[in-house]
PyMOL Python script that loads the backbone (N, CA, C, O; Angstrom):
from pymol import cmd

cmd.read_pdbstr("""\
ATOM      1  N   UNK A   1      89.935  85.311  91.842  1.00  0.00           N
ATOM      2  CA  UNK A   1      91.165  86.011  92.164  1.00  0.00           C
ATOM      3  C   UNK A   1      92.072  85.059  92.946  1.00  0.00           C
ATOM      4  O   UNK A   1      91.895  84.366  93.948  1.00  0.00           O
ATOM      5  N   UNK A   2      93.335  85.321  91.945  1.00  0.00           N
ATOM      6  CA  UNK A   2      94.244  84.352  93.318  1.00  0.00           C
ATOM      7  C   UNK A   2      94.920  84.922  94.224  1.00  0.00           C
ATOM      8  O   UNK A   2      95.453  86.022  94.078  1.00  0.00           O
ATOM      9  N   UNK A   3      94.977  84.101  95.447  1.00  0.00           N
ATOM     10  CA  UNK A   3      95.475  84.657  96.658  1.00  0.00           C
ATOM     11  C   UNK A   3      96.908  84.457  96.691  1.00  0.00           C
ATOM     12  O   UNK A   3      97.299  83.320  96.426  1.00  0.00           O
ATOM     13  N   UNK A   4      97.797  85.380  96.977  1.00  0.00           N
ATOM     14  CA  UNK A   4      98.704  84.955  97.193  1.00  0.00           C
ATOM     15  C   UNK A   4      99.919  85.343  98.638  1.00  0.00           C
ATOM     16  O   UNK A   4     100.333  86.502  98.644  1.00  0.00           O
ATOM     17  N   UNK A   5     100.235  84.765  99.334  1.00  0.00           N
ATOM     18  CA  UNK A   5     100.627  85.228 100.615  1.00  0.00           C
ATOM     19  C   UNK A   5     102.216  84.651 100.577  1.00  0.00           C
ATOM     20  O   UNK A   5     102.700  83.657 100.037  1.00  0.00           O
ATOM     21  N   UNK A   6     102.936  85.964 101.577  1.00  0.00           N
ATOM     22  CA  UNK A   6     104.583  85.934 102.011  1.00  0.00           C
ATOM     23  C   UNK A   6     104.767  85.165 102.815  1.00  0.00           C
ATOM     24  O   UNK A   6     104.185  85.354 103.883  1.00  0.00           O
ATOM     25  N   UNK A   7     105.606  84.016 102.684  1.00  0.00           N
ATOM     26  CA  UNK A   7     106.323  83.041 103.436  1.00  0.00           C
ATOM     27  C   UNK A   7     106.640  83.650 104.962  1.00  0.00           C
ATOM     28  O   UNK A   7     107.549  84.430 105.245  1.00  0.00           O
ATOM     29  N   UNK A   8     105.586  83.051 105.919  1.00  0.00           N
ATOM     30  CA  UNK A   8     106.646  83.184 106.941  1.00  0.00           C
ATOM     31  C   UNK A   8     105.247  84.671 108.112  1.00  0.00           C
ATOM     32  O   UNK A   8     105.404  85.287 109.166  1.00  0.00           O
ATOM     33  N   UNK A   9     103.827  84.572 106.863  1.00  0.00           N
ATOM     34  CA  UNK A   9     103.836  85.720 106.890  1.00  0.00           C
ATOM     35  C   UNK A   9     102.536  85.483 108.462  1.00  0.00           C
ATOM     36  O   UNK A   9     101.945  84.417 108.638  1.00  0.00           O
ATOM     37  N   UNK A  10     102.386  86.526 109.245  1.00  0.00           N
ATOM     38  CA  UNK A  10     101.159  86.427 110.621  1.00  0.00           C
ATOM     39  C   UNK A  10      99.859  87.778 110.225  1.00  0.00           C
ATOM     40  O   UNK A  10     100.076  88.946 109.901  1.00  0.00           O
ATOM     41  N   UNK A  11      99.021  87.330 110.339  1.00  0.00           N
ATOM     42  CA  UNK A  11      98.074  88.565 110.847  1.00  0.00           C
ATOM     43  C   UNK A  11      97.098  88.195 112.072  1.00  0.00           C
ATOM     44  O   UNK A  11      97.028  87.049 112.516  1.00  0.00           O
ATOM     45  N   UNK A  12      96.608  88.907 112.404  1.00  0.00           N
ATOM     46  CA  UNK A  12      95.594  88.585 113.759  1.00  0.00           C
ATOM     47  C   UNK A  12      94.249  89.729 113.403  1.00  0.00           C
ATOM     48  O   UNK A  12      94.406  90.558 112.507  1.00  0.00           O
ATOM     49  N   UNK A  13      93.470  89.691 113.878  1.00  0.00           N
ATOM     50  CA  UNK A  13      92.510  90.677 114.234  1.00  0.00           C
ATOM     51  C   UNK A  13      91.436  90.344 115.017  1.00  0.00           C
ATOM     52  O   UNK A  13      90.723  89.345 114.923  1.00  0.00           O
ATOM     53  N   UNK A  14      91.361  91.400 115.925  1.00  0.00           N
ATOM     54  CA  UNK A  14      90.435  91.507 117.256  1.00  0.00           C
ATOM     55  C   UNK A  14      89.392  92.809 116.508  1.00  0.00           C
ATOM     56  O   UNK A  14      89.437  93.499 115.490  1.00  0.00           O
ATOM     57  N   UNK A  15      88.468  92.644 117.698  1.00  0.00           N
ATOM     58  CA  UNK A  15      87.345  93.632 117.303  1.00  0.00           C
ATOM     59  C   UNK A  15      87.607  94.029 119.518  1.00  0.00           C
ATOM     60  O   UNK A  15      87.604  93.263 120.481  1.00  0.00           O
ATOM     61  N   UNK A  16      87.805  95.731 119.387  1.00  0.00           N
ATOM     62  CA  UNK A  16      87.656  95.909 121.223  1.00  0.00           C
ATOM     63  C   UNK A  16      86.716  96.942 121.130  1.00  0.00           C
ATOM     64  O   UNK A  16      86.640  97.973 120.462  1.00  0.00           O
ATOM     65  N   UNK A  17      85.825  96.241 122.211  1.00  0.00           N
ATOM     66  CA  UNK A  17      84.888  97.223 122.605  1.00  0.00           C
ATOM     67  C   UNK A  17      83.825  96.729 122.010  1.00  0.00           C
ATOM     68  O   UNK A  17      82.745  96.735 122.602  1.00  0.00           O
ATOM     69  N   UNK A  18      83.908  96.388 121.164  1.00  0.00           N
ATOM     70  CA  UNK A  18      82.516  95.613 119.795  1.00  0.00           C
ATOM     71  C   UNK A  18      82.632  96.521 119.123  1.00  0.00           C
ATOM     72  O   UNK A  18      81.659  96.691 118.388  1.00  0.00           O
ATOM     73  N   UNK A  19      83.733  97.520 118.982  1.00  0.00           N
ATOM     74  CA  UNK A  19      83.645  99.055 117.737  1.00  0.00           C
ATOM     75  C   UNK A  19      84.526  99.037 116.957  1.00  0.00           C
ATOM     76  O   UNK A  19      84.304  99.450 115.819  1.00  0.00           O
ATOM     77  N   UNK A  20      85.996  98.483 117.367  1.00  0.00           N
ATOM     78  CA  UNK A  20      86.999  98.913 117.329  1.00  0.00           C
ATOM     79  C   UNK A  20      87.746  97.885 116.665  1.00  0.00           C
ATOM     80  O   UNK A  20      88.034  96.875 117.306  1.00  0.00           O
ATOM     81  N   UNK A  21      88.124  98.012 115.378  1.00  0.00           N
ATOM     82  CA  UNK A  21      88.848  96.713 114.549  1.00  0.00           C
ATOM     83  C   UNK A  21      90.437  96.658 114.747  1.00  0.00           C
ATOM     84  O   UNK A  21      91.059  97.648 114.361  1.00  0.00           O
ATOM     85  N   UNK A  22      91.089  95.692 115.260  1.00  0.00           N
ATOM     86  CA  UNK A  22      92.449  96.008 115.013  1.00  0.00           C
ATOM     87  C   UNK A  22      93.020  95.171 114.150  1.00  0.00           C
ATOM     88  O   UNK A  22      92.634  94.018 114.341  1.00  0.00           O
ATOM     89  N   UNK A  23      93.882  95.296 113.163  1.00  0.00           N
ATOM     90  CA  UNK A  23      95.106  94.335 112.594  1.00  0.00           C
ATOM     91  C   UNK A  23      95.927  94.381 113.045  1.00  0.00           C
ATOM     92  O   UNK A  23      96.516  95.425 113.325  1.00  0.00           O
ATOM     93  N   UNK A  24      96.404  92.912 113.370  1.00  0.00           N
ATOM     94  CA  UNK A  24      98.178  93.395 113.513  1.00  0.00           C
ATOM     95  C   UNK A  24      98.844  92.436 112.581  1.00  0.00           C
ATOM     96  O   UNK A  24      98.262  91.435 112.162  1.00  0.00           O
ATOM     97  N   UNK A  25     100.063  92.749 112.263  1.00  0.00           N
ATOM     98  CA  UNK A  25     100.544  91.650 111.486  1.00  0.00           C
ATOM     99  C   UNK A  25     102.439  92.271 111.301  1.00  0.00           C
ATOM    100  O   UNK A  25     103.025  93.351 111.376  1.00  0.00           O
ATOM    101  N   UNK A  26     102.712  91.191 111.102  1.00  0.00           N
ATOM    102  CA  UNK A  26     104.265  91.272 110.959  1.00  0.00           C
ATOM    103  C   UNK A  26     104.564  91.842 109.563  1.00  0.00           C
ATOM    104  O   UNK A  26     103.687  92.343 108.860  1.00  0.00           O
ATOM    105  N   UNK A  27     105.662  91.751 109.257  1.00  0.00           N
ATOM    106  CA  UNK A  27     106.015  92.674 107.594  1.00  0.00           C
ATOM    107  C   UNK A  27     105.823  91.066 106.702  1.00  0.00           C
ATOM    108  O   UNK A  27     104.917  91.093 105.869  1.00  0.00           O
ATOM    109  N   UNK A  28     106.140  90.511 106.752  1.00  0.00           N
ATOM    110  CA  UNK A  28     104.960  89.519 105.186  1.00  0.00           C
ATOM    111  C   UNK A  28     103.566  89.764 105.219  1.00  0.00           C
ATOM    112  O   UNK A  28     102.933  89.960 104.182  1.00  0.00           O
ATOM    113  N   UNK A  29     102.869  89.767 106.720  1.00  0.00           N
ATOM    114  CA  UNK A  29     101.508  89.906 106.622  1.00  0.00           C
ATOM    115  C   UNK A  29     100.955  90.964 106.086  1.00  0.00           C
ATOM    116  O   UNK A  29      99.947  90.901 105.382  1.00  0.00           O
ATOM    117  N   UNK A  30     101.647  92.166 106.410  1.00  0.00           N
ATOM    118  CA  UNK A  30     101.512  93.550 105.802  1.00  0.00           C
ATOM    119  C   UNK A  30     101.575  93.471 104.336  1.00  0.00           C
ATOM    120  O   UNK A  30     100.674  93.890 103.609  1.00  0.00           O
ATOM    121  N   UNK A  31     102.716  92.897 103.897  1.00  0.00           N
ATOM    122  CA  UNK A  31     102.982  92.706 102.584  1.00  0.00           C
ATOM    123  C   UNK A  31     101.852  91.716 101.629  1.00  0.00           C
ATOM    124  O   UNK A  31     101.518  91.980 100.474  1.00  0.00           O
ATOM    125  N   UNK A  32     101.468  90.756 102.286  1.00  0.00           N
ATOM    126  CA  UNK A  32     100.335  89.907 101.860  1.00  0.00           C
ATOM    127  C   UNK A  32      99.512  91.013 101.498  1.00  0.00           C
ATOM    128  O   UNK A  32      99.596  91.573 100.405  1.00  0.00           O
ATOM    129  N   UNK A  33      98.599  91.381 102.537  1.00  0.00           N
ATOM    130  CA  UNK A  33      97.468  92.175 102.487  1.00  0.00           C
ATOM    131  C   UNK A  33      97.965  93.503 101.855  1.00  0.00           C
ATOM    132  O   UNK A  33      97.062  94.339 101.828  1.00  0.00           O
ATOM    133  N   UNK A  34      98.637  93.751 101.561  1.00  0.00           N
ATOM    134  CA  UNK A  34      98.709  95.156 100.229  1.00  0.00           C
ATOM    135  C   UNK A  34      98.728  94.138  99.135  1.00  0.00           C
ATOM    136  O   UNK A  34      97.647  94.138  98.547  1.00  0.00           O
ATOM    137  N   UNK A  35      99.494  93.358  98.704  1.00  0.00           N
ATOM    138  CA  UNK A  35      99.245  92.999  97.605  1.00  0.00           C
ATOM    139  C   UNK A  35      98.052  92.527  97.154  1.00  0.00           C
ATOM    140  O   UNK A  35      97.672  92.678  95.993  1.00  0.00           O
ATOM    141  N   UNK A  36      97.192  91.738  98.342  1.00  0.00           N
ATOM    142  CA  UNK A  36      95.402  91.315  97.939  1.00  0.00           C
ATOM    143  C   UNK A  36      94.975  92.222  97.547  1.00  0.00           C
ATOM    144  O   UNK A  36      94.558  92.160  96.390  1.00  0.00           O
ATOM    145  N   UNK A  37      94.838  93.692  98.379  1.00  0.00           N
ATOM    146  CA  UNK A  37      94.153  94.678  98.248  1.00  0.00           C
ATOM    147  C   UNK A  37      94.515  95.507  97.186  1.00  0.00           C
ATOM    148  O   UNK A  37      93.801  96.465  96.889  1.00  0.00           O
ATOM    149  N   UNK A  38      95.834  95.178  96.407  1.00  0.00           N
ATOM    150  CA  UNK A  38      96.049  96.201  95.265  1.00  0.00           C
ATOM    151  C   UNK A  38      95.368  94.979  94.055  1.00  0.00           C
ATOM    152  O   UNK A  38      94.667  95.436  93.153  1.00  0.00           O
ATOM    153  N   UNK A  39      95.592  93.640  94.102  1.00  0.00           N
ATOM    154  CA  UNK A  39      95.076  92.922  93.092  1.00  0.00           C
ATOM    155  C   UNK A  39      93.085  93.178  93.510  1.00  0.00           C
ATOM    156  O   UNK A  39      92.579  93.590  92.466  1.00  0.00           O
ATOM    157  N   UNK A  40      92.379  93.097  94.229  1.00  0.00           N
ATOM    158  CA  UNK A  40      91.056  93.238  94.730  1.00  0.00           C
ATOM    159  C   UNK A  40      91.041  94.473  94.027  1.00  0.00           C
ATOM    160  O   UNK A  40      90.544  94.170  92.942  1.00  0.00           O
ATOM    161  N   UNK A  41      91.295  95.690  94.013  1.00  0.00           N
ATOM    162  CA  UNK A  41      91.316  97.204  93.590  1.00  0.00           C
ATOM    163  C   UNK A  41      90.805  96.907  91.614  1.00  0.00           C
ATOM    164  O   UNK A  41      90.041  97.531  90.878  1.00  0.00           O
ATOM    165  N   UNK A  42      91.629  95.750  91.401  1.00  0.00           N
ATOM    166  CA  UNK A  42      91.314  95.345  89.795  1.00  0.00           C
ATOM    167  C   UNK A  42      90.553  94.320  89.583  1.00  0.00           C
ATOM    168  O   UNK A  42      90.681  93.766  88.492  1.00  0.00           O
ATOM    169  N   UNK A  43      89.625  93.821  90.485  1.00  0.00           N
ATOM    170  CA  UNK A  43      88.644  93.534  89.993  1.00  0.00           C
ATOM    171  C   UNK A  43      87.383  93.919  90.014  1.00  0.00           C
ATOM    172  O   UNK A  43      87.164  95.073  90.380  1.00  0.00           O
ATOM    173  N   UNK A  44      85.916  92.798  89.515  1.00  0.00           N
ATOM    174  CA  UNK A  44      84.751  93.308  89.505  1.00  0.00           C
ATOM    175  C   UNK A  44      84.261  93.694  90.840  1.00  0.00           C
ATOM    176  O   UNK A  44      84.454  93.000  91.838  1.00  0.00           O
ATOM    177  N   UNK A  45      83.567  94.913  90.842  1.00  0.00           N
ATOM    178  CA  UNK A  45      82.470  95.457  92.287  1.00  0.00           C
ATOM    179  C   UNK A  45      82.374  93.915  92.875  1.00  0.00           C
ATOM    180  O   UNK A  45      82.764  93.015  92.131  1.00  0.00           O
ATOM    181  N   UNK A  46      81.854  93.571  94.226  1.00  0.00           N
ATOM    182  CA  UNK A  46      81.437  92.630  94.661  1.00  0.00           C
ATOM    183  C   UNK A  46      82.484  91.449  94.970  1.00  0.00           C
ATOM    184  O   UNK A  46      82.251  90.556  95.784  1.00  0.00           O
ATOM    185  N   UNK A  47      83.709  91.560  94.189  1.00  0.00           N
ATOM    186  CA  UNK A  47      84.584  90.441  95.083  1.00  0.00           C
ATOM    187  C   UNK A  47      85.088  90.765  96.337  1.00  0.00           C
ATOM    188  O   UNK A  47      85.521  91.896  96.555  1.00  0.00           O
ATOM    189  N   UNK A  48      85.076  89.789  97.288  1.00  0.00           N
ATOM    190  CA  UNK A  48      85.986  89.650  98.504  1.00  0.00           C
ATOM    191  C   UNK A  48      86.827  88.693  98.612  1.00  0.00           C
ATOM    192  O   UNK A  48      87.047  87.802  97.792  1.00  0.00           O
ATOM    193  N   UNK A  49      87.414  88.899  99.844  1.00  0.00           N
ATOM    194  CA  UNK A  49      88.328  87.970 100.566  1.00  0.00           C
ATOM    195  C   UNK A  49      87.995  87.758 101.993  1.00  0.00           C
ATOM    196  O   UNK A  49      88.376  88.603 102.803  1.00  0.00           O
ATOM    197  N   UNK A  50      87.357  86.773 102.372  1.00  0.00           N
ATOM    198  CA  UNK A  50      87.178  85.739 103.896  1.00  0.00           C
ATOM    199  C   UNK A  50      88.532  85.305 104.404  1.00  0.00           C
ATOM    200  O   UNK A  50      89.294  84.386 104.105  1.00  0.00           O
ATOM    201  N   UNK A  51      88.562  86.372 105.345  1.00  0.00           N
ATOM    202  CA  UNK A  51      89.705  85.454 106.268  1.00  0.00           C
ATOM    203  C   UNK A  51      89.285  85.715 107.636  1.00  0.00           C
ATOM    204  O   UNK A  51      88.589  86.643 108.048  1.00  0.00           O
ATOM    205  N   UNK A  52      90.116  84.206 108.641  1.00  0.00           N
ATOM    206  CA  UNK A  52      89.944  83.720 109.347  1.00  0.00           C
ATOM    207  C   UNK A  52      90.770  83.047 109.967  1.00  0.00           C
ATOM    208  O   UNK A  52      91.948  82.990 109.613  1.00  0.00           O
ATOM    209  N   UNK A  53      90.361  82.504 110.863  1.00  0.00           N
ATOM    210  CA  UNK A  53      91.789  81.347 112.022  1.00  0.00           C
ATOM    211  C   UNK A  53      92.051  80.708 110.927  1.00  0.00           C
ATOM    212  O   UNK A  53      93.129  80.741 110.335  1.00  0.00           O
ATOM    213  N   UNK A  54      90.965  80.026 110.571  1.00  0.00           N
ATOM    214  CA  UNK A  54      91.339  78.375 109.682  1.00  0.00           C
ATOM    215  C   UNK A  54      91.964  78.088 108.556  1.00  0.00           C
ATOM    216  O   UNK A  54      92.318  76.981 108.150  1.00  0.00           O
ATOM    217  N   UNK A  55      92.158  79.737 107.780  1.00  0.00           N
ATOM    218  CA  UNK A  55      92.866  79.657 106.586  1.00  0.00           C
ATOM    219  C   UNK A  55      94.196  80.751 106.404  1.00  0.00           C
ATOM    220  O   UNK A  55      95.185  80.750 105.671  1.00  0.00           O
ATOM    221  N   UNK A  56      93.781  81.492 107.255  1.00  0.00           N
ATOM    222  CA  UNK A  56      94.705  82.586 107.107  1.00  0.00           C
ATOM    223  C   UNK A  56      95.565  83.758 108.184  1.00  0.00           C
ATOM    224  O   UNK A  56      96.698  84.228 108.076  1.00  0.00           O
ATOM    225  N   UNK A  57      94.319  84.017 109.406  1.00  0.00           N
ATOM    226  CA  UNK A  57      94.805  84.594 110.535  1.00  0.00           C
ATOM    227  C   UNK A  57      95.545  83.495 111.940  1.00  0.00           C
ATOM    228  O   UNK A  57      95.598  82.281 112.137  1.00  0.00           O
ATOM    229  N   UNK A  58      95.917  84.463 112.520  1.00  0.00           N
ATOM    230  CA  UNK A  58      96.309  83.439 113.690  1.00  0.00           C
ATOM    231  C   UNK A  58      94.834  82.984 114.599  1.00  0.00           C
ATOM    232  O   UNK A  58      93.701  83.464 114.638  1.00  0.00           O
ATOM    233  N   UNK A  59      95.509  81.802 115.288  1.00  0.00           N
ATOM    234  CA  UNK A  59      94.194  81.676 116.225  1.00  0.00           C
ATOM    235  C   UNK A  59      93.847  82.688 116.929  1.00  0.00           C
ATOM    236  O   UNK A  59      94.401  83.783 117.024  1.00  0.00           O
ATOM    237  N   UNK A  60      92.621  82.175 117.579  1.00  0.00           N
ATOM    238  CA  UNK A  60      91.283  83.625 118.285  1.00  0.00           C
ATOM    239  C   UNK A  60      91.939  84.718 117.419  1.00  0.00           C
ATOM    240  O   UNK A  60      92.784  85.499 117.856  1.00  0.00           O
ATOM    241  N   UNK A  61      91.606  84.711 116.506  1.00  0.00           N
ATOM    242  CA  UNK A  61      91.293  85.930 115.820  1.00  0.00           C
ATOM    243  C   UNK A  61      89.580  85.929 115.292  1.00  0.00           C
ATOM    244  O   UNK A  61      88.853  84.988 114.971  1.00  0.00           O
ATOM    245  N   UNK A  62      89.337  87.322 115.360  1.00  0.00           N
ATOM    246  CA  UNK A  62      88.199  87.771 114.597  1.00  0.00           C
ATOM    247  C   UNK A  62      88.078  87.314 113.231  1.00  0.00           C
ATOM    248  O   UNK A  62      89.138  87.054 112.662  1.00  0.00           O
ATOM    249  N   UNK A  63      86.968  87.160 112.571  1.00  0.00           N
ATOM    250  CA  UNK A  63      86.851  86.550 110.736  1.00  0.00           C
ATOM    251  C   UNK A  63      86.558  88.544 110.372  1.00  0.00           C
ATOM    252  O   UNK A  63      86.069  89.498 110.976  1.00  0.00           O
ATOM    253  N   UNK A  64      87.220  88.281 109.032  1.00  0.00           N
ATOM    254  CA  UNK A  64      87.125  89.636 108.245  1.00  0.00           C
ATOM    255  C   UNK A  64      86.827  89.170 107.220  1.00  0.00           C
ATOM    256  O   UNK A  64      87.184  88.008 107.030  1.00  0.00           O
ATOM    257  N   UNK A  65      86.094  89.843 106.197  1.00  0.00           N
ATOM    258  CA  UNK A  65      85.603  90.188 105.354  1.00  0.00           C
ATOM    259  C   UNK A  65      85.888  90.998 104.440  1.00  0.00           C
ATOM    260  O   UNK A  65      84.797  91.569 104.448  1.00  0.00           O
ATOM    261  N   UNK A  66      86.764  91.810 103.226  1.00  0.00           N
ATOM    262  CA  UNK A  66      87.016  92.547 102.797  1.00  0.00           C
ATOM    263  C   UNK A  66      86.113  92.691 101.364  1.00  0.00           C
ATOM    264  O   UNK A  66      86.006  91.768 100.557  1.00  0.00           O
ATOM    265  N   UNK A  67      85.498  93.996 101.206  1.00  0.00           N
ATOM    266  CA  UNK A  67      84.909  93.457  99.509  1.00  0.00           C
ATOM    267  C   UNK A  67      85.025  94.465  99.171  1.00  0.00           C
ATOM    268  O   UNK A  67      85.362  95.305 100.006  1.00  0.00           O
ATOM    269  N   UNK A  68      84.772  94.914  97.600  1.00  0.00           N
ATOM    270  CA  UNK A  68      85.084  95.334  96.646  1.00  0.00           C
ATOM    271  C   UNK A  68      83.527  96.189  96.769  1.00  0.00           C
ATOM    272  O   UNK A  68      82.479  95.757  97.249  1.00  0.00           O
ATOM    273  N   UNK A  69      83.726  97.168  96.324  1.00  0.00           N
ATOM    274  CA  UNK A  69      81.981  98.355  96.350  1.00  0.00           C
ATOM    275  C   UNK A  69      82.504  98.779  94.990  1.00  0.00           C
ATOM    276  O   UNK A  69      83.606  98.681  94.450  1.00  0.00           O
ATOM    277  N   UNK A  70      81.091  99.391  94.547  1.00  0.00           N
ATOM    278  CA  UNK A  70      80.984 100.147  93.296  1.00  0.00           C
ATOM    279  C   UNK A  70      82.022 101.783  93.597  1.00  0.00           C
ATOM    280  O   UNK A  70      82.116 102.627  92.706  1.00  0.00           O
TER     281      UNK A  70
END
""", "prot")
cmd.dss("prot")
cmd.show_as("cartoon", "prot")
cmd.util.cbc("prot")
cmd.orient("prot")
């Protein structure tokens, strides 16, 4: 699956409390991540998307994981 992300675009995510997931993200980041998640929606069970500081979130952010279930 290709990734494709909005110019310009931020997300972050923390975990508080050790329970509690937050996103935040500006309107490209928002816009990024609907569009992954509507292209992810069409593919096979079992794909994800890894994101992280190093490729995609801002620094100290939490790594996420998103995948695809039956």
């Amino acid at each position: 699956m290709e990734i494709f992300w909005e110019d310009g675009f931020a997300i972050k995510v923390r975990v508080d409390d050790g329970k509690t997931v937050v996103i935040s993200a500006n309107r490209e980041g928002l816009l990024s991540l609907a569009r992954q998640l509507t292209d992810m929606a069409n593919e096979e069970y079992g794909c994800h998307i890894h994101y992280d500081e190093y490729n995609s979130l801002e620094d100290d952010s939490s790594e996420m994981i998103i995948e695809k279930i039956e």
